[in-house]
N, C-alpha and C positions, 0 to 999 in steps of 0.2 A: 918160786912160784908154786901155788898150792896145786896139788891135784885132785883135780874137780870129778876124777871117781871116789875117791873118798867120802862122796855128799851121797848118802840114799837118796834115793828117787823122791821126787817130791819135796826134800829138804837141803836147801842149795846155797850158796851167797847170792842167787836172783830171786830169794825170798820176799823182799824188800818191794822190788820190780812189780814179780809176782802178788803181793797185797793190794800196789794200785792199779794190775791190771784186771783184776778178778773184783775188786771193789767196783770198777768205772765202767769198764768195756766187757767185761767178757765171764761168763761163770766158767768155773775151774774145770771142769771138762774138758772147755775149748784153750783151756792155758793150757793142760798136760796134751793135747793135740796139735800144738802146734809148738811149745816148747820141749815138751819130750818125746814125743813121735815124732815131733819133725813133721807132722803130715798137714803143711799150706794150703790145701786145694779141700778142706772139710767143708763141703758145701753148706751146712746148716749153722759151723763157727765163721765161716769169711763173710754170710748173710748177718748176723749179729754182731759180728764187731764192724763193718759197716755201719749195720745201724745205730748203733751205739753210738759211734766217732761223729756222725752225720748230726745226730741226734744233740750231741755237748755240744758241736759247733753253729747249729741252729741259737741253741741257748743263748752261746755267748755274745754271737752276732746282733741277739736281738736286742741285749743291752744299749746297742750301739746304733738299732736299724733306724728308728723314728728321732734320732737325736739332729740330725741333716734338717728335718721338718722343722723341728723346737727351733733352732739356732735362725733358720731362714723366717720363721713368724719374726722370731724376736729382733732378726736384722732388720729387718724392711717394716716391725711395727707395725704391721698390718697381715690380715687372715683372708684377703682378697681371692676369690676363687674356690676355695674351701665350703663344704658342706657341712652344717653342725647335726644336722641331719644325718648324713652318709657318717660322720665319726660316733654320732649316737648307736647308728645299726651297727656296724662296725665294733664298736664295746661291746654292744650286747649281743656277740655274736664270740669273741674272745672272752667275756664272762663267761659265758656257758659253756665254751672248751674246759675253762679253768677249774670253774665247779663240776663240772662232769667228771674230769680227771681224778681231780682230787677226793669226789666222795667213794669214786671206783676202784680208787689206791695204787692207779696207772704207778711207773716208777717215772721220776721227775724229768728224766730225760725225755722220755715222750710228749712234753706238756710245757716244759719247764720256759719253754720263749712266753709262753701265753701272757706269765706273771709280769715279765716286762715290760713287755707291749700293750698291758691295760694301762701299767703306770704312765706309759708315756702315752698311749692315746688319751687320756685322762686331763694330761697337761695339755693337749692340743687343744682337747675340748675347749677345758678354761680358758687358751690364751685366746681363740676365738670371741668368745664372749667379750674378754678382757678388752682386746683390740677393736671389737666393734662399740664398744662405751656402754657394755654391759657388764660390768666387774660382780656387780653382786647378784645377776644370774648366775654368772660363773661361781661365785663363790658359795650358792644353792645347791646346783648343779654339781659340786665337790661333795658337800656333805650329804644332799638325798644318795647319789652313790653310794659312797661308803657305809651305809646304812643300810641299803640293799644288798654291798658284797657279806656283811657280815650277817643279814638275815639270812641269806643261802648258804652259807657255810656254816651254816647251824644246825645241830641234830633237831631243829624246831620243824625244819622244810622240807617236806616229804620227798622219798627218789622219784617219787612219779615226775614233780614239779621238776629235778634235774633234767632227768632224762627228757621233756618235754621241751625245756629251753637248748638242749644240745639239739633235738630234732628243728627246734625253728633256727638254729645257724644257718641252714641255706639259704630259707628266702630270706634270711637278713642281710646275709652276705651278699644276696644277690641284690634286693633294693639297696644297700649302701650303696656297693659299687656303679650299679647303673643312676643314681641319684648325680653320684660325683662324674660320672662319664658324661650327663647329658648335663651336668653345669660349665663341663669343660666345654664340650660342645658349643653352646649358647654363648661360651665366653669366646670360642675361639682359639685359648690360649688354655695354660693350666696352672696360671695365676702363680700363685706362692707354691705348691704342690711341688716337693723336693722329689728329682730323679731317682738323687741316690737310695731315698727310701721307697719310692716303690719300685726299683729293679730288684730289691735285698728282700721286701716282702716276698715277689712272684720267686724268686728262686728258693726262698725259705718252705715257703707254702707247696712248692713241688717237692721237696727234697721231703718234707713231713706226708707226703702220702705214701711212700715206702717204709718210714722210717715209724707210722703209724700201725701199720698191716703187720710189721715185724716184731716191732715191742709190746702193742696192745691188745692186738688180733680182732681188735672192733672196728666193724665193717659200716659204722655211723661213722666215727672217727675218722674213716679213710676217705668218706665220699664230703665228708666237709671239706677235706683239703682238695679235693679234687674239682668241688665249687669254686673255694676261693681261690685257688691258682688261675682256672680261670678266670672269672672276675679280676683277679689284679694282673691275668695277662694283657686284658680290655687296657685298665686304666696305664699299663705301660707302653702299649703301642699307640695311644693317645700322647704318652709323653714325646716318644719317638718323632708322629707327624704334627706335634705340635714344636717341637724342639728351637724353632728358628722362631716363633710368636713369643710376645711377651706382651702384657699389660698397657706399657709405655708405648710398645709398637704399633698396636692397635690404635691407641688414642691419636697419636703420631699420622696413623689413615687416615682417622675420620674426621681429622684436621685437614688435609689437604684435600681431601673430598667435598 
């Protein structure tokens, strides 16, 4: 068995280790602090590698968060309940994270769910469209986007215009959400509108206002997530007392009424 003093400081068999942990979570600082010190309790490295950890696991999540939503349009072939409205403001409210980020040169883990969740709000868009026998609005509706994501992400559009559309995420965020809460409301129910993605939003969207404050230190950044966490805390305790309602149920009342 090798003797692992025989390694100088800093150059080890946990070299390896060390490249993905200094890569991903943590700058080397806080690797010689807690692997060669020894010292766990570095209040300013256990706040960054937190945020960091917190940070991947948003990302990853969000591959997966609006995918619940997709699968239930497409099961039930209908977009009943749903706002194209509220998923409108809603892009353009995760657009402007996106471009914000990216012209600012955030590091990707701060941001990086945004990218997922335009694509998948994008497809929601459409299948609404789709599903209501509007296929080639939807299919407008695809490409005027795409057209717009790539004018903004062009050295053509000035930072004012960024920084202006990051400032209007609130009241966007704030008109989607109350858009879709008072359709839920009027419905009663919350139609198609999958649980499992809006519990994974509000927890994501909480978890990004620490994880914004700590990696980006922009103090825009931090109060949007602090918007829409609320906002999507609304539309999940609508899910909560609406839980036992459904579509069918209702219809089902105003039959025997």
């Amino acid at each position: 068995m090798a003797d692992t003093s025989d390694y100088p400081r800093g150059s080890s068999f946990m070299d390896p280790l060390k490249g993905i942990l200094v890569a991903y979570f943590m700058p080397e600082l806080c690797y010689d602090k807690f692997f060669l010190d020894l010292d766990f309790l570095d209040v300013p490295c256990v706040k960054m590698v937190v945020s960091k950890a917190l940070g991947i696991g948003i990302i990853l999540g969000s591959v997966l968060v609006k995918l619940p939503q997709i699968l239930k349009l497409m099961g039930a072939r209908s977009a009943e309940g749903l706002s194209f409205n509220a998923v409108l403001l809603e892009l353009l409210a995760i657009t402007g994270t996106m471009v914000y980020s990216v012209t600012h040169k955030f590091p990707f883990s701060a941001w990086g769910e945004a990218l997922f969740l335009m694509l998948q709000t994008v497809a929601i868009g459409f299948l609404i469209q789709h599903y209501g026998k509007r296929t080639g609005i939807g299919l407008l509706f695809l490409a005027v986007y795409a057209g717009l994501l790539l004018l903004l992400l062009s050295p053509v559009t000035p930072m004012s215009v960024v920084t202006t559309m990051q400032a209007s995420n609130m009241p966007a965020i704030i008109i989607g959400r109350l858009i879709q809460a008072v359709t839920n409301f009027r419905n009663g129910h919350t139609g198609q509108l999958s649980a499992i993605s809006v519990f994974l939003l509000f927890a994501g969207s909480l978890a990004r206002i620490f994880t914004s404050l700590q990696e980006t230190g922009d103090s825009l950044m931090a109060l949007t997530y602090v918007i829409s966490s609320t906002c999507n805390g609304i539309i999940a305790l609508q899910v909560l007392y609406y839980w036992n309602s459904s579509p069918e149920h209702k219809k089902k009342k105003k039959k025997k009424e």
